[in-house]
C-alpha positions as CSV (number, residue, x, y, z in Angstrom):
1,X,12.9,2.4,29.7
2,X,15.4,-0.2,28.5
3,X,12.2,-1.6,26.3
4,X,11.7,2.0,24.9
5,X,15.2,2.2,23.9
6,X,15.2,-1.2,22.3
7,X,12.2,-0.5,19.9
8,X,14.4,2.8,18.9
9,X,17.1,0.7,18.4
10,X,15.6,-1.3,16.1
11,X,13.8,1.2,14.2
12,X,16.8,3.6,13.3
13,X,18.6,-0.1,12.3
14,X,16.0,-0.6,9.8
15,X,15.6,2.8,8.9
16,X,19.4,3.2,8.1
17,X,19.1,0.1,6.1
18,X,16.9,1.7,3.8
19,X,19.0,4.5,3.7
20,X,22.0,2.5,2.9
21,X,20.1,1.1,0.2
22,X,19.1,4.4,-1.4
23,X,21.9,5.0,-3.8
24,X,21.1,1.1,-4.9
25,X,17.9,1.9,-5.9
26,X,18.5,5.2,-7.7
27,X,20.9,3.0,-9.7
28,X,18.3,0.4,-10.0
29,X,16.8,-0.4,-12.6
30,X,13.5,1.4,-13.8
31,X,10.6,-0.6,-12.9
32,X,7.4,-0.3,-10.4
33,X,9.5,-2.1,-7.5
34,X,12.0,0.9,-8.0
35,X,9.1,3.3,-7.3
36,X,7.8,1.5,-4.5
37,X,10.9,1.5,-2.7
38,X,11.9,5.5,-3.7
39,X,8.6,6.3,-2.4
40,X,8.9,4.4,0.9
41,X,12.6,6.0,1.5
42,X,10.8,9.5,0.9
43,X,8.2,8.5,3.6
44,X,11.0,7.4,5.9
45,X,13.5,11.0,5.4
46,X,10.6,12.6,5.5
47,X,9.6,11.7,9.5
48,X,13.3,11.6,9.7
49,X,13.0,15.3,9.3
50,X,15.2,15.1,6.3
51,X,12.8,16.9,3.5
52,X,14.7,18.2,1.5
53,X,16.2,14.9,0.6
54,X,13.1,13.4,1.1
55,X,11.2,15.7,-1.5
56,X,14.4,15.0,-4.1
57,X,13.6,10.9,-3.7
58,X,9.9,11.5,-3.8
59,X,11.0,13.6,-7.3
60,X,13.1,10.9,-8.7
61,X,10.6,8.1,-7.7
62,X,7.9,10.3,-9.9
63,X,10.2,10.2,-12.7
64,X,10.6,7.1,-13.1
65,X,6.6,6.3,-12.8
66,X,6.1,8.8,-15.8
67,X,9.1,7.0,-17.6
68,X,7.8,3.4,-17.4
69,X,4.1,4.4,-17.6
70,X,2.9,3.3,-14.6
71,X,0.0,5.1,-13.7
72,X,-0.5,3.8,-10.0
73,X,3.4,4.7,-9.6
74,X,2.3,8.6,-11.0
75,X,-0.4,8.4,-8.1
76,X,2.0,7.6,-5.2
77,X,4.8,10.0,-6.6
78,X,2.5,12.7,-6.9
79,X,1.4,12.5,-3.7
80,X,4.9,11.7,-2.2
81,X,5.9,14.6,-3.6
82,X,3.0,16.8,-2.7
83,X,3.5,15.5,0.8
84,X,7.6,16.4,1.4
85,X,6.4,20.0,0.1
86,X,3.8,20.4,2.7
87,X,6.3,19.4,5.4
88,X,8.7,22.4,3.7
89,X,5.7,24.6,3.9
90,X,5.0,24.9,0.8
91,X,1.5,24.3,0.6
92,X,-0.1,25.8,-2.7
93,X,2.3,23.4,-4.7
94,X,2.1,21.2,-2.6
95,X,-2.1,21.2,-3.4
96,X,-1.2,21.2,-7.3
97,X,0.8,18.1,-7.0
98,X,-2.3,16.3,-4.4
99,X,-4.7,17.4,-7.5
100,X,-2.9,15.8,-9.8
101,X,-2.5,12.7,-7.3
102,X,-6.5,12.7,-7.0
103,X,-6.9,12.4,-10.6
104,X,-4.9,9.6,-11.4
105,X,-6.6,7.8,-8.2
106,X,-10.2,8.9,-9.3
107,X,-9.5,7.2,-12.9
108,X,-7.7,4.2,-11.4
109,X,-11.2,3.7,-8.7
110,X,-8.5,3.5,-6.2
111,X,-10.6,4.5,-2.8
112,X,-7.9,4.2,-0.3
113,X,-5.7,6.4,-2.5
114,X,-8.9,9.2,-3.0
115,X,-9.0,9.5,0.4
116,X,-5.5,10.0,1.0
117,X,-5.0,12.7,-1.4
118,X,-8.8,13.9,0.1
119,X,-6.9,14.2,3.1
120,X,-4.0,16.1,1.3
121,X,-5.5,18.1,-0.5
122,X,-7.6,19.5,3.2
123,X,-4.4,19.5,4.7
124,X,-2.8,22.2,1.9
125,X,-6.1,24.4,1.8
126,X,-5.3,24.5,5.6
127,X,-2.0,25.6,5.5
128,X,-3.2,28.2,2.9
129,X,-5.9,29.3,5.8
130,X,-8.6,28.3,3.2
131,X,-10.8,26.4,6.1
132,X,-14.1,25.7,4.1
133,X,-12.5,24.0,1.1
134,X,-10.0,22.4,3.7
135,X,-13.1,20.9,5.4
136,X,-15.1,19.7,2.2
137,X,-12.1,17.6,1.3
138,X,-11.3,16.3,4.8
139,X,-15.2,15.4,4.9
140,X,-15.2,13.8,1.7
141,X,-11.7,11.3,3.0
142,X,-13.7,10.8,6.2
143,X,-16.9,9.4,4.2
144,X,-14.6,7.0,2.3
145,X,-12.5,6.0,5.3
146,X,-16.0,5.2,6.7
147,X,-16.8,3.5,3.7
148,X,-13.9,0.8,3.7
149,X,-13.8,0.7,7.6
150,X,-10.2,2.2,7.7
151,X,-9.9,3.1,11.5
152,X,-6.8,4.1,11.2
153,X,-7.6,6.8,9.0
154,X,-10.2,7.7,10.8
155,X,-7.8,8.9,13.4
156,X,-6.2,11.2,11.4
157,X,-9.1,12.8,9.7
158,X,-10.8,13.6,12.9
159,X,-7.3,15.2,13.6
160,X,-7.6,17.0,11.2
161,X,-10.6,18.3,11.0
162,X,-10.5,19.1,14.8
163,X,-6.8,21.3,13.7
164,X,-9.7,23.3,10.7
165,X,-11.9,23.6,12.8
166,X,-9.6,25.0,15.8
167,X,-8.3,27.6,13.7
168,X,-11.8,28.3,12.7
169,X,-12.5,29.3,16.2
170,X,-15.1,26.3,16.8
171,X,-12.8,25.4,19.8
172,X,-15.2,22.9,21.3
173,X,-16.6,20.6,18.1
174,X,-12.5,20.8,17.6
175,X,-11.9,19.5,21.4
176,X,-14.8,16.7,20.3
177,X,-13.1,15.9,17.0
178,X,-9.7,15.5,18.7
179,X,-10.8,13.4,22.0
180,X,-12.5,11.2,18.7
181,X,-9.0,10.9,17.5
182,X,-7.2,10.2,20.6
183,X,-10.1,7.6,21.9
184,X,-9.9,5.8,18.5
185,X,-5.9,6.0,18.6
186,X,-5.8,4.1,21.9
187,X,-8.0,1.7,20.9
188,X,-5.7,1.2,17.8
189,X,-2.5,1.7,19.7
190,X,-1.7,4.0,17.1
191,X,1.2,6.3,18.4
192,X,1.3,8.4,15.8
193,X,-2.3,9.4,15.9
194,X,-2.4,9.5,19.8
195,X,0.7,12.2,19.5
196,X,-1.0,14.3,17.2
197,X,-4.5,14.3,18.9
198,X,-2.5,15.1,22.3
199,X,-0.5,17.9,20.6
200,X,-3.7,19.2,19.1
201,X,-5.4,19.5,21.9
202,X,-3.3,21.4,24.0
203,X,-2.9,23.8,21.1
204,X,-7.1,24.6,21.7
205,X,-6.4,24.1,25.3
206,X,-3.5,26.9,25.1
207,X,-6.1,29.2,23.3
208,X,-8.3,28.9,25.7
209,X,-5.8,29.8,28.5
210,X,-5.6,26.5,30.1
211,X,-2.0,26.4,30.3
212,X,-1.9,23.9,32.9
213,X,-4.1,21.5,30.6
214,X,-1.8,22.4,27.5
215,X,1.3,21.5,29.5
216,X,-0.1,18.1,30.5
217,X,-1.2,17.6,26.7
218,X,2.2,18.8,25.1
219,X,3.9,16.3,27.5
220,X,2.1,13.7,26.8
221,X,2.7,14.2,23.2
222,X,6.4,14.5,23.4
223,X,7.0,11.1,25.7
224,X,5.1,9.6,22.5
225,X,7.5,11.2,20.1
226,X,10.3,10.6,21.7
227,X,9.3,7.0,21.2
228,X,8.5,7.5,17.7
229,X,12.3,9.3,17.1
230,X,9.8,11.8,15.1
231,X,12.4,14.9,14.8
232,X,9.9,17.1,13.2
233,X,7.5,16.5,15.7
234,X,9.3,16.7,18.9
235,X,11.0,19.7,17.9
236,X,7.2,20.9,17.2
237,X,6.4,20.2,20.5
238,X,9.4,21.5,22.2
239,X,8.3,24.5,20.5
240,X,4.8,24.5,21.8
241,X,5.7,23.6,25.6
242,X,8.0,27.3,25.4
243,X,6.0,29.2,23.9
244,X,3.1,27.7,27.3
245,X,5.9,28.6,29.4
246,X,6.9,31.8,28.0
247,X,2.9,32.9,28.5
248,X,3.3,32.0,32.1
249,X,6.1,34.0,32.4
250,X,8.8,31.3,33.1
251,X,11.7,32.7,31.1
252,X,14.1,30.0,32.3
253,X,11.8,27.1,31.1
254,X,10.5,28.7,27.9
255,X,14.1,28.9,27.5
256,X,15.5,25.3,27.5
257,X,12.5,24.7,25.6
258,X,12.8,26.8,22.8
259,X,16.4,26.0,22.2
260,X,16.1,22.4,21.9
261,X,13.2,23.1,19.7
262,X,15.9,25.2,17.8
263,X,18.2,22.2,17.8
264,X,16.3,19.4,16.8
265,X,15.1,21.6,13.8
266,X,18.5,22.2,12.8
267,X,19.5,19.2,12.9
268,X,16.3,18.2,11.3
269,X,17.0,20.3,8.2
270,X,13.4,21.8,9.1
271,X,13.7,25.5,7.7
272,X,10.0,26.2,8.3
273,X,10.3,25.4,12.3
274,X,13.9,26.8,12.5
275,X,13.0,30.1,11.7
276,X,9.8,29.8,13.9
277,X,11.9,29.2,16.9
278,X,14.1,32.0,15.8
279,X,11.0,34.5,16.4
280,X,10.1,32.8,19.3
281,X,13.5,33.0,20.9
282,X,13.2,36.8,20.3
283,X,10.4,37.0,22.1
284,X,12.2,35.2,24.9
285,X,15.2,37.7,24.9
286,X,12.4,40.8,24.7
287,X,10.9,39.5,27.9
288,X,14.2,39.2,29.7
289,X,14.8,42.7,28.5
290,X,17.8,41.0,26.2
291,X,17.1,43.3,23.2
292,X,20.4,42.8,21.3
293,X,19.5,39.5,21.4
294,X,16.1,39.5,20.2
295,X,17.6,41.9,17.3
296,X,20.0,39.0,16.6
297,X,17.4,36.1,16.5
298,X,15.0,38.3,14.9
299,X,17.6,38.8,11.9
300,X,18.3,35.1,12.3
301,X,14.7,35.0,11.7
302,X,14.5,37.1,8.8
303,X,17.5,35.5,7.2
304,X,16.2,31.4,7.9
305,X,12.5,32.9,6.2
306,X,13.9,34.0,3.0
307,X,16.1,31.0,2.9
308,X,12.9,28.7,2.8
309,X,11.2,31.2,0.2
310,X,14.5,31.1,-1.8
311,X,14.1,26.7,-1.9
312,X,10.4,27.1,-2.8
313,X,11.1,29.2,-5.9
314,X,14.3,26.9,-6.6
315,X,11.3,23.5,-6.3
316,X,8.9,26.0,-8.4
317,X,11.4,25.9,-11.2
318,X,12.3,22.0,-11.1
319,X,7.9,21.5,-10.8
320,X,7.9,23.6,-13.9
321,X,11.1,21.0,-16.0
322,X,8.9,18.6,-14.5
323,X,5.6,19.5,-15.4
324,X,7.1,20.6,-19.0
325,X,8.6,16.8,-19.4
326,X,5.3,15.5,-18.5
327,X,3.4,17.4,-20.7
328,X,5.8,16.7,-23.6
329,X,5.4,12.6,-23.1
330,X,1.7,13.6,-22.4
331,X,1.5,14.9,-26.0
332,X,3.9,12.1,-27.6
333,X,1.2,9.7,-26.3
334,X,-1.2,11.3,-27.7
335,X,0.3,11.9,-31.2
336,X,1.0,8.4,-31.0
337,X,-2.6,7.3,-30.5
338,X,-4.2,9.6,-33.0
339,X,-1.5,7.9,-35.5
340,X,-2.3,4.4,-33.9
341,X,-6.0,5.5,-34.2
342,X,-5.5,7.0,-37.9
343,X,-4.0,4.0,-39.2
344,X,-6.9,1.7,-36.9
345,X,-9.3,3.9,-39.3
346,X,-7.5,2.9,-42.4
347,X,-7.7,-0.4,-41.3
348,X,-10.9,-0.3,-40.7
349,X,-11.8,1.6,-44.2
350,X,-9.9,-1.5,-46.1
351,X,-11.5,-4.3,-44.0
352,X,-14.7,-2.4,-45.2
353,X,-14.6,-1.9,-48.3
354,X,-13.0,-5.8,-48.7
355,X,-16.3,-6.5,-47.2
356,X,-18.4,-4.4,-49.1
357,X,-16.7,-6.2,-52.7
358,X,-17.3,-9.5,-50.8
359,X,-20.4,-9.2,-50.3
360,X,-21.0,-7.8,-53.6
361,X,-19.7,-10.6,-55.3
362,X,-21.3,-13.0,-53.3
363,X,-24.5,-11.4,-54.2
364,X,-24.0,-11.4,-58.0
365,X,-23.2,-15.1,-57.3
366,X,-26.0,-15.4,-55.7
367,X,-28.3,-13.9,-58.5
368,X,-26.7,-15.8,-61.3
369,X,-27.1,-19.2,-59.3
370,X,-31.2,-18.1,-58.7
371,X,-31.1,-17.7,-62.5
372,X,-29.5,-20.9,-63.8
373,X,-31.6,-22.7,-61.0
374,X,-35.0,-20.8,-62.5
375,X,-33.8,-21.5,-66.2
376,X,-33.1,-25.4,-65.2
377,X,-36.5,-25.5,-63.9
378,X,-37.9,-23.8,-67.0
379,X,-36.1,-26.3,-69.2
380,X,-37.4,-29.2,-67.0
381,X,-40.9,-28.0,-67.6
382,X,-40.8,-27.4,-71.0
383,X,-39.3,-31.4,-71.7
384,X,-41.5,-32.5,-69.3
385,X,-44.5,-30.8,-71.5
386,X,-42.6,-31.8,-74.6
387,X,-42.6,-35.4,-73.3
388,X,-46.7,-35.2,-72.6
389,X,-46.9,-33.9,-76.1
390,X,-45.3,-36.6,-77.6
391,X,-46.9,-39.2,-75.4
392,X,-49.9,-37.6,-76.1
393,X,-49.0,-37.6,-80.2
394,X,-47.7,-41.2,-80.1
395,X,-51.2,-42.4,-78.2
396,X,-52.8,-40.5,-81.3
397,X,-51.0,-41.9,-83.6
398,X,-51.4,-45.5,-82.6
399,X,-54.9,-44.6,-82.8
400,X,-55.1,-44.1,-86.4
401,X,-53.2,-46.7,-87.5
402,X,-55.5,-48.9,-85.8
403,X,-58.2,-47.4,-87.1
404,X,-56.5,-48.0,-90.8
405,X,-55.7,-51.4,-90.1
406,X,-59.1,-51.9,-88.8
407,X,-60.9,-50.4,-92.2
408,X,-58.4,-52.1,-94.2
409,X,-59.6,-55.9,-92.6
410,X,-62.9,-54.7,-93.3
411,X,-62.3,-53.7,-97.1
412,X,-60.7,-57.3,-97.2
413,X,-63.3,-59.4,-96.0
414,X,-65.6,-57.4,-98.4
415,X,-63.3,-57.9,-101.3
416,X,-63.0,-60.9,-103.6
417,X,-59.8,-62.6,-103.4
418,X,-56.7,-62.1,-106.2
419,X,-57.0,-65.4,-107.8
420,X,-60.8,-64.9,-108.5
421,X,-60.3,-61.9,-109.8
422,X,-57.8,-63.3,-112.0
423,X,-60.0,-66.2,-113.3
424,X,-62.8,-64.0,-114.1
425,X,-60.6,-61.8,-116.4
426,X,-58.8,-65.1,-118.0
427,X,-62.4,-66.3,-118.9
428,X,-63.7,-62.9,-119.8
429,X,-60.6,-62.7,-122.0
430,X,-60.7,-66.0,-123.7
C-alpha cells in the first residue's frame, strides 16, 4: 500500500510539473521541441481526464507544426488532436483528423506512426459502429506491430480488436483476443494494457450473463486504475461495476457505484461519461420506484448530452478556421513552387540556349580550324610538288649544259687554233 501510494506520488509530481510548465511553452518559442512538448502535455490532460484542455494544447501544438513546416510535427498533432476528440466522443472528426495523420506518416515511411493512426483510425470507425472498416484498419496496425516486433502494441490491438469484435457479437474470438491482450500485458507488465483487457472482458462476460465473472474482471481492472490515477477510466469502471450490480438487483451497491462514477467524471471534465451515469442513475431511481428522481437525472441527462453536442459543433467550427488556414499556407506553398519552378524553367531555357550558342560557336570554330588545317596541307603539297619540279628542272638543266659543254670540247679539239687561223690569212693576204 504505502508503495502504491508512493508511485502515485511521484507520478502526479511529475505530471504537475509539466503542467506548471505549460503556459512556458505556449510562450515558447516556435520550434519542433515546442511541439514535442505540447503534444506530450496533451497526452498527459488527456489520461488526466482533462480533454477539453487537452484537445486545445493538442490544437495549439498542431499550429505551430503547420507554422514552422514540420511535417513529422503535422503527423503527431494530427493525431494528438484526433485522439483528445475521440476521448470527447467525437469520433467522425476525430477519423478526419487520424486520415490526415496517416497521410503525412505514409509519405514520411514512418511505420510506427502508420500503425498508430491504423489503430486510430479502427478505433473511430468503432465508435461510429462501422465494425468491418474498424477491423481492416486494426488488422492492418496489427501486421505492422508484427512487423517491427512492438509487443506493446500488440496489447492494445488485440484489445481492440477483441472490443470490434465484441460488439460484433463474436463473443468468444473476442474473449480469445482479450485473454491475448491480457497474457501479453503481464508478460510486459504493462498496466495500462492489463486494465483495459480486464475491463474488456468483463464487458463480454456481462453480456453473456456471467455477472459474477464481470464483477471479478471489473475489480481487477479498477485496483489497476486506481494505480494508474486514470480518471477516465476508473470512473468507466465504476460505471460498469453499477450497472453489474444494478442487473443483480443490488440497488444499494449499483448505487455507491454509479455516483462515484458520476463524481470522478465530473471532476474529470468527462461530458461523454457524465451524462452516461446520468441515464444510468435513472435507471437506479426507476428500480427503487424513485420516479421524481429518475425524471430529474433523466433531464440531467438530456441537458449534459446536448452540452457535449453543443462543444462538438463549437470544435467543428475551430476544425473548419483550421482546416481553412491550412489550406491557405497549402496553396501559398504551392504558388510558391510553381513560381520557384517557373523561374527553375527560365533558368533552365537560358542555360540552354547559352549552350546551344556555345556549342554553335565551338562548332564553326571547329570547321574553320578543319579548313585552314586542310588548306595548310594543300599548300604543303603543292610546295612540296613545286620543289620536285624544280629539282626535277634544275637536274634537267644541268643536263644540258653538260651536254653543251661536252659538244663544245669536241668542236674544239676538231677546230684549228686562233693563231693558225690567223697566220694562214696573213700569208693568204700578203
Amino acid at each position: 500500500m504505502v508503495i502504491s501510494l508512493a508511485a502515485m506520488l511521484a507520478v502526479m509530481q511529475a505530471f504537475a510539473g509539466d503542467l506548471d510548465s505549460l503556459e512556458f511553452w505556449l510562450r515558447a518559442k516556435s520550434d519542433t521541441l515546442k511541439v514535442h512538448k505540447l503534444v506530450r502535455i496533451s497526452t498527459q490532460l488527456r489520461k488526466s481526464g482533462e480533454l477539453k484542455r487537452s484537445f486545445d494544447v493538442a490544437l495549439e501544438a498542431l499550429k505551430t507544426a503547420e507554422m514552422i513546416g514540420w511535417k513529422r510535427g503535422l503527423g503527431l498533432g494530427y493525431g494528438a488532436v484526433g485522439t483528445a476528440d475521440f476521448q470527447m466522443g467525437n469520433y467522425s472528426s476525430s477519423l478526419e483528423w487520424q486520415l490526415k495523420a496517416l497521410a503525412v506518416r505514409e509519405e514520411l515511411g514512418d511505420l510506427q506512426g502508420k500503425s498508430a493512426a491504423y489503430t486510430n483510425i479502427g478505433l473511430a470507425y468503432h465508435g461510429m459502429m462501422k465494425y468491418r472498416e474498424a477491423l481492416r484498419y486494426l488488422d492492418s496496425s496489427y501486421a505492422i506491430k508484427n512487423q517491427i516486433q512492438d509487443k506493446k502494441g500488440l496489447v492494445a490491438v488485440h484489445n481492440n480488436r477483441g472490443m470490434v469484435l465484441a460488439d460484433m457479437g463474436m463473443y468468444e474470438p473476442a474473449l480469445e483476443e482479450y485473454g491475448k491482450s491480457l497474457v501479453l500485458g503481464k508478460e510486459l507488465k504493462d498496466d495500462f494494457g492489463m486494465a483495459y483487457a480486464l475491463n474488456n472482458l468483463g464487458s463480454v462476460y456481462s453480456m453473456l450473463g456471467w455477472n459474477k465473472e464481470a464483477l471479478l474482471s471489473y475489480k481487477a481492472s479498477l485496483e489497476i486504475k486506481r494505480k494508474l490515477g486514470e480518471k477516465n477510466m476508473i470512473a468507466a469502471c465504476y460505471g460498469n461495476i453499477a450497472t453489474v450490480y444494478l442487473l443483480e438487483r443490488r440497488i444499494e451497491l449499483a448505487q455507491t457505484f454509479a455516483d462515484s462514477a458520476l463524481k470522478v467524471s465530473t471532476a474529470a471534465g468527462n461530458k461523454e461519461i457524465v451524462f452516461q451515469q446520468y441515464r444510468l442513475l435513472a435507471r437506479i431511481d426507476s428500480a427503487r420506484g424513485d420516479f421524481r428522481l429518475a425524471m430529474r437525472h433523466m433531464h440531467l441527462y438530456a441537458i449534459a448530452r446536448d452540452s457535449v453536442l453543443n462543444e462538438q459543433n463549437t470544435r467543428r467550427l475551430i476544425e473548419a478556421q483550421l482546416q481553412y488556414d491550412f489550406d491557405k499556407k497549402a496553396t501559398m506553398e504551392r504558388q510558391e513552387r510553381e513560381k520557384s519552378d517557373f523561374l527553375a524553367e527560365l533558368d533552365k531555357e537560358k542555360q540552354q540556349k547559352i549552350l546551344i550558342i556555345t556549342s554553335a560557336g565551338l562548332l564553326v570554330t571547329l570547321v574553320l580550324v578543319v579548313l585552314i588545317f586542310r588548306s595548310i596541307r594543300a599548300s604543303q603539297r603543292k610546295s612540296r610538288v613545286i620543289e620536285v619540279q624544280k629539282r626535277e628542272l634544275e637536274e634537267k638543266q644541268k643536263e644540258i649544259l653538260e651536254s653543251i659543254r661536252y659538244a663544245r670540247r669536241i668542236q674544239v679539239s676538231l677546230l684549228p687554233s686562233e693563231n693558225r687561223i690567223r697566220n694562214t690569212l696573213l700569208r693568204l693576204l700578203s
